[in-house]
C-alpha positions in Angstrom: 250.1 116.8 82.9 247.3 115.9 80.3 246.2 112.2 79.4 248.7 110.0 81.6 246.6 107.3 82.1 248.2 106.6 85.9 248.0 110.0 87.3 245.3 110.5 90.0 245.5 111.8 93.3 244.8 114.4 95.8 246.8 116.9 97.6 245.8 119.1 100.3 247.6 122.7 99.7 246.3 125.1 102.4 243.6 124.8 105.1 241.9 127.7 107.4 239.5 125.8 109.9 237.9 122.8 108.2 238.1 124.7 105.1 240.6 122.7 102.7 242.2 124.1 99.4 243.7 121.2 97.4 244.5 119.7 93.9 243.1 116.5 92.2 245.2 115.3 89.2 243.4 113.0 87.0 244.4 111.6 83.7 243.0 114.9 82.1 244.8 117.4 84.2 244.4 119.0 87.5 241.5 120.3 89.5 241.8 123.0 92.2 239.3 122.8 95.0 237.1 123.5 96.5 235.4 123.5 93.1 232.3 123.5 91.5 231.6 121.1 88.8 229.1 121.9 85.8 226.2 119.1 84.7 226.8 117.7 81.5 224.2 115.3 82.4 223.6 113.9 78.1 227.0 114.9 77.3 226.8 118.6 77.2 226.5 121.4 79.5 223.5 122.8 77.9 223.6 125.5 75.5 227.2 125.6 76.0 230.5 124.7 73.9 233.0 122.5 75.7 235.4 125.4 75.0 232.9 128.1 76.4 233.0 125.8 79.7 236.8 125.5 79.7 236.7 129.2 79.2 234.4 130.0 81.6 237.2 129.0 84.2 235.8 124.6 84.9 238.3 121.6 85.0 235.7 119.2 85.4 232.3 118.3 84.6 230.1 115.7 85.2 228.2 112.8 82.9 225.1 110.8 83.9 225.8 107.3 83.6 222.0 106.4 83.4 221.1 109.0 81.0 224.1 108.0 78.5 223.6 104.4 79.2 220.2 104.7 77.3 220.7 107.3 74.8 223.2 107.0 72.8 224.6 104.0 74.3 228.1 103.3 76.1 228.8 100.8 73.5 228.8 103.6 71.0 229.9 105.7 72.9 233.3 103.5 73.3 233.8 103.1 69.5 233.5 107.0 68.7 236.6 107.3 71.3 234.8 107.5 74.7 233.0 110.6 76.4 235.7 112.8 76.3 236.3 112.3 72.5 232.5 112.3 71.5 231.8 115.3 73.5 234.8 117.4 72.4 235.9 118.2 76.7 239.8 117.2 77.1 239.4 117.7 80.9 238.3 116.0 83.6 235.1 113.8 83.7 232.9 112.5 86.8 230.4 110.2 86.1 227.4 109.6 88.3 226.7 106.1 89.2 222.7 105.7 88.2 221.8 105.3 91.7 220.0 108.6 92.0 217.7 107.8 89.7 216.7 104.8 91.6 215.3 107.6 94.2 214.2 110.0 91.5 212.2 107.5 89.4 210.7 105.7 91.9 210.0 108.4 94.3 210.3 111.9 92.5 212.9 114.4 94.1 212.8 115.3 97.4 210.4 119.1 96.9 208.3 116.8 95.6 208.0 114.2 98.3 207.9 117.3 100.5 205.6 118.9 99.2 203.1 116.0 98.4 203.5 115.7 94.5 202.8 112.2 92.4 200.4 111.1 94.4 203.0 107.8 95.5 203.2 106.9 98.6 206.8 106.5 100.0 208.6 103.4 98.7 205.8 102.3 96.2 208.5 102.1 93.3 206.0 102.3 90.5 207.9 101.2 87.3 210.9 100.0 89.3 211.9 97.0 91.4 214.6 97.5 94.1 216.3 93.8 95.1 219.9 93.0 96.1 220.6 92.6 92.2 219.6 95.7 91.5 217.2 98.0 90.0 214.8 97.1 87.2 212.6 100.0 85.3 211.8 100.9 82.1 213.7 103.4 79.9 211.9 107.1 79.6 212.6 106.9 75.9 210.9 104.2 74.7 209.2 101.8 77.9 211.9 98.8 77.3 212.7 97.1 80.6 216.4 97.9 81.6 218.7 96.7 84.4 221.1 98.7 86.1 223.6 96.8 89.0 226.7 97.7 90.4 228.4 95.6 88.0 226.8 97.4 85.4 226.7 100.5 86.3 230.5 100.1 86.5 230.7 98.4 83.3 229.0 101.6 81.5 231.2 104.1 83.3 234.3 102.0 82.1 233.2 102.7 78.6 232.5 105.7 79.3 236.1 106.7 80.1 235.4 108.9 82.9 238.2 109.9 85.3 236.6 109.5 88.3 233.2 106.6 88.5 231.0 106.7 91.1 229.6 103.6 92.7 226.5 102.3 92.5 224.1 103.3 95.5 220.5 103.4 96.3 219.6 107.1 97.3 217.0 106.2 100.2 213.3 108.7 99.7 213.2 111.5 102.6 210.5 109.7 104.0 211.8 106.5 104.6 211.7 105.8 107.6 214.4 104.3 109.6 214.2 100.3 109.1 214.1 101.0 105.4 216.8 103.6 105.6 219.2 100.8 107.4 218.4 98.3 105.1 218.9 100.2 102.3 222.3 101.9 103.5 223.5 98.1 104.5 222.6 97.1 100.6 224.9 100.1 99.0 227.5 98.4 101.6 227.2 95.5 99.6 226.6 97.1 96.5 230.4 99.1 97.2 232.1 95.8 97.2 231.2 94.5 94.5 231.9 97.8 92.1 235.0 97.3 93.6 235.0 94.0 92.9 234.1 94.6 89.4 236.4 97.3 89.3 239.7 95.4 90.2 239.0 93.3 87.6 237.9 94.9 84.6 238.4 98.5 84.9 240.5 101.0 82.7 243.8 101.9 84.2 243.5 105.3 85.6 240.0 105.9 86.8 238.9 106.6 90.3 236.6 105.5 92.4 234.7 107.2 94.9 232.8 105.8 97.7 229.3 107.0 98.3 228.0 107.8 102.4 224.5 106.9 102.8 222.4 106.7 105.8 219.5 110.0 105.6 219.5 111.9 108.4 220.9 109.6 110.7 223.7 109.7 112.5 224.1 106.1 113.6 223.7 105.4 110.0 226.1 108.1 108.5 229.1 106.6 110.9 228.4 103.3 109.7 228.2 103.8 106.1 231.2 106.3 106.3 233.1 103.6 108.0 232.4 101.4 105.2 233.5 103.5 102.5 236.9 104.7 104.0 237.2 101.4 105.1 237.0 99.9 101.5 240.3 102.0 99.8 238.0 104.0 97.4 240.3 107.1 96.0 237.6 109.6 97.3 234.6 109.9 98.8 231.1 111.7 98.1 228.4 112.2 100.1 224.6 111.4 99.3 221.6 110.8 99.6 218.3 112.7 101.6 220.3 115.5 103.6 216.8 116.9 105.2 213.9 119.0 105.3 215.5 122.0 104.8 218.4 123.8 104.6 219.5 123.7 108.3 218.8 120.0 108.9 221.0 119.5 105.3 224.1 121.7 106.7 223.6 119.6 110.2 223.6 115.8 108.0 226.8 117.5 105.9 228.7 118.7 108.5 228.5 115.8 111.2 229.2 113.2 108.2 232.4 115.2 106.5 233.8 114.9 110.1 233.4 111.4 109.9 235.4 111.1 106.7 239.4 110.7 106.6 241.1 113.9 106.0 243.0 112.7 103.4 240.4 111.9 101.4 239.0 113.9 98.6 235.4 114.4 99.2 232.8 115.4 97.2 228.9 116.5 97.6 226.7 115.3 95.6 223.8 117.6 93.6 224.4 120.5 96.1 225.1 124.0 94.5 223.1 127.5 95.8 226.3 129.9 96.9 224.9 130.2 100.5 225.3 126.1 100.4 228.6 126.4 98.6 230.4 128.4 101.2 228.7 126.7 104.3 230.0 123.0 102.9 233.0 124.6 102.0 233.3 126.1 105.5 232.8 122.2 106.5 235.2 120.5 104.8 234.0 119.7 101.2 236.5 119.4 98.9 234.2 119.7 95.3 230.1 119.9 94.7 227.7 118.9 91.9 224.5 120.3 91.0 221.6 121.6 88.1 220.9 125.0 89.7 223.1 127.3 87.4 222.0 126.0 84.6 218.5 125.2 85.2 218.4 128.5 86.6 219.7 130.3 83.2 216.7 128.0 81.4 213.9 129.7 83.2 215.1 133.2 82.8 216.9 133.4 86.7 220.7 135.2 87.0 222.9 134.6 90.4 223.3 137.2 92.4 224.4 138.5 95.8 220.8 138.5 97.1 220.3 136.5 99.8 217.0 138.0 101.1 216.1 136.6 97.6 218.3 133.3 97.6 220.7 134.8 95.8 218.9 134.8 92.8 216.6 136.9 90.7 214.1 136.8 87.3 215.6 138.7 84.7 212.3 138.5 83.1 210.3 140.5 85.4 209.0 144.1 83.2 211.5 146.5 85.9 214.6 145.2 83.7 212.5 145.8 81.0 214.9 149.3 80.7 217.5 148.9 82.6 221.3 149.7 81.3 223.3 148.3 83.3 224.6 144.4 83.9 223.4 141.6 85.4 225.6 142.1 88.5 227.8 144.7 88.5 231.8 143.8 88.2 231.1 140.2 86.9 233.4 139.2 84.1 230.7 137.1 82.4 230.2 137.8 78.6 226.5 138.7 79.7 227.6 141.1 82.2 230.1 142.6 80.4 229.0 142.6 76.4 225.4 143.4 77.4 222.4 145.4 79.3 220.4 143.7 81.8 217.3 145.1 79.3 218.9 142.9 76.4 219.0 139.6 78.2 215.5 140.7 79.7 214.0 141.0 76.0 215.9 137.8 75.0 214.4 135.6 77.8 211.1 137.0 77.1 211.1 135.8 73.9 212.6 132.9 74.6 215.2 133.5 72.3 218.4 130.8 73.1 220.6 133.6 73.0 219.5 134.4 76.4 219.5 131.1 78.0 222.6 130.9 76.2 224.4 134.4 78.2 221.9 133.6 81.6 224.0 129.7 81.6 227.5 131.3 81.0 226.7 134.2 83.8 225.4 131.5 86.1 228.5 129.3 85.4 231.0 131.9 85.8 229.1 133.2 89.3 229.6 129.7 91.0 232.9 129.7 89.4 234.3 132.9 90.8 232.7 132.2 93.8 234.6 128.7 94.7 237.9 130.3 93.3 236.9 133.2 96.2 236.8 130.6 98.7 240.3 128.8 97.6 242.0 132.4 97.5 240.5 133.5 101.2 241.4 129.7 102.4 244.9 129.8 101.2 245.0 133.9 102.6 243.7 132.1 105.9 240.8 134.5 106.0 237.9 132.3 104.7 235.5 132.9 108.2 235.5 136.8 106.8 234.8 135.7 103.0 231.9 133.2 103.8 230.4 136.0 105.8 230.8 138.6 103.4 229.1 136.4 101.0 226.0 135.2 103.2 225.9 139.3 104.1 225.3 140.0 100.2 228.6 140.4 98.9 229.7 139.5 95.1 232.4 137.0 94.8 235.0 139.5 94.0 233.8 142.1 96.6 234.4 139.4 99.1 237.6 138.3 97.3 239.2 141.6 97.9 237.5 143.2 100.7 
């Protein structure tokens, strides 16, 4: 099943509603979905041995093709074997495309648009230039001028060696308005082809491609762009880009565009990943999901948890946990919930010891995992409606699983 350099595909096992359960096979196994897929953004998860990740239940994680394209290299990266050598992970691999950081360099995420941060006004790109090329900027590490293109961002990605590449797309700022946001979705049209192009040509036997759907939070825009992709025989699609304001307006952009995608079609959400999200895109149709929060979370001290008066989250490092015996969550398998008190991992993020980012990551990891493997079990059980609503009520994972 492991390293046949011809195996990909998708294959839709069970569905309840527009809830799927499936399989992707990939040269590096099999992936059930719907599934969650861990950053390993420099190639790592951070804090985290490949085998702690495998162990921690994940098939697949995810490189930045930007971030490695800079440091070390996908030139060295290719002579020391290729990601999934250099990094030690003999799973599956999805690498990002670059284009995100097109939006995040130029405009800063979308909180900080939102909320008014960097002082730039929407579309000044600051370091970068945006043309039908491609994007210029200068590297974070040391101010040299660097070019990323379609063809190059699918040139690094070949090196790279992942399983499934991404193509290169421009995610349009939240405040675009909506000549810019055509233009722009009509130039990652463009921009498709020719990774395609380049693709066809040059790229290692075996890896995927997925399409990307642009358009914000238009509609008009979504179909067209979604037209495009399934039009253009990419082996999956993901969905990108500015989703909204806020949660409601993201779930409204997520669910009309997944209804616009082929159901055959594996389809994937791109940097999406707070359990009430996870089980209202699975609820719509999303096959697999990307995204920081679990382990960005476990850096600043935060464990999951079925809290959703307190988005499902809390700080382990306020003083009330300061004395407190028991786990993180009760009846998580994590190695922080079950080797250790909640007063232990307090102390240890406190001090900022790494041991506690360390146990905060895995618990994170292995909430969001058991959580999408609750999904798959109530979608195949046909009873998914009942698990997504025990979950949003403030039931664990396995209390939903089983209730």
């Amino acid at each position: 099943m492991r390293n046949d350099p011809d195996r990909f595909g998708f294959e839709i096992v069970a569905t309840d509603g527009d809830a799927r359960a499936g399989v992707l096979s990939t040269p590096h196994g099999t992936v059930e979905t719907p599934c969650f897929v861990p950053l390993a953004t420099r190639g790592s998860v951070k804090g985290l041995l490949p085998a702690e990740v495998s162990g921690a239940g994940y098939e697949m994680v995810l490189g930045n093709t930007y971030h490695l394209m800079l440091a070390p290299g996908s030139e060295r990266i290719a002579a020391l074997g290729g990601l999934h050598e250099f990094m030690g992970w003999d799973r599956a691999i999805i690498t990002d495309s670059g284009g995100f950081q097109v939006f995040s360099l130029a405009f800063g995420s979308v909180a900080d648009e939102i909320k008014g941060r960097r002082g730039r006004p929407p579309l000044d790109g600051g370091v970068l230039g945006i043309d039908e090329e491609g994007v210029r900027f200068r590297s974070y590490l040391d101010g040299s001028e660097q070019f990323l293109s379609p063809e190059r961002s699918m040139e690094v990605q070949a090196r790279l060696g992942s399983d499934i590449a991404l193509v290169f797309d421009e995610c349009t700022p939240f405040r675009a308005d909506y000549d810019y946001t055509a233009r722009s979705t009509e130039r990652t049209d463009r921009w498709l082809q020719r990774c395609l192009d380049w693709h066809a040509e040059h790229g290692p036997r075996g890896q995927a491609v997925f399409g990307i759907v642009q358009g914000g939070t238009h509609e008009d825009l979504r179909r067209q762009s979604a037209e495009s992709v399934a039009a253009a025989g990419v082996d999956g699609i993901a969905v990108g880009g500015t989703l909204g304001r806020d949660k409601e307006q993201m779930r409204e952009v997520v669910g009309m565009t997944v209804a616009m995608l082929p159901a055959s079609a594996a389809r994937h959400l791109l940097g999406i990943g707070e359990p009430d999200d996870l089980v209202a895109e699975i609820g719509a149709g999303v096959d697999s999901f990307d995204c920081a929060v679990p382990t960005r979370l476990g850096r600043h001290g935060m464990a999951l948890a079925p809290l959703p008066e307190r988005r499902f989250r809390y700080d382990v490092r306020k003083r009330r946990n300061a004395e407190e015996p028991g786990p993180l969550v009760s009846g998580c398998p994590c190695p922080a919930c079950t080797g250790f008190s909640r007063a232990y991992v307090h102390y240890l993020s406190r001090a900022e010891e790494l041991t506690g980012v360390r146990l905060l990551t895995m618990h994170n990891l292995v909430y969001s995992r058991e959580l999408v493997a609750g999904a798959r079990e109530a979608i195949v059980a046909g009873r998914f409606a009942s698990y997504r609503d025990a979950i949003m009520a403030g039931a664990a994972p396995w209390e939903a699983a089983s209730a």
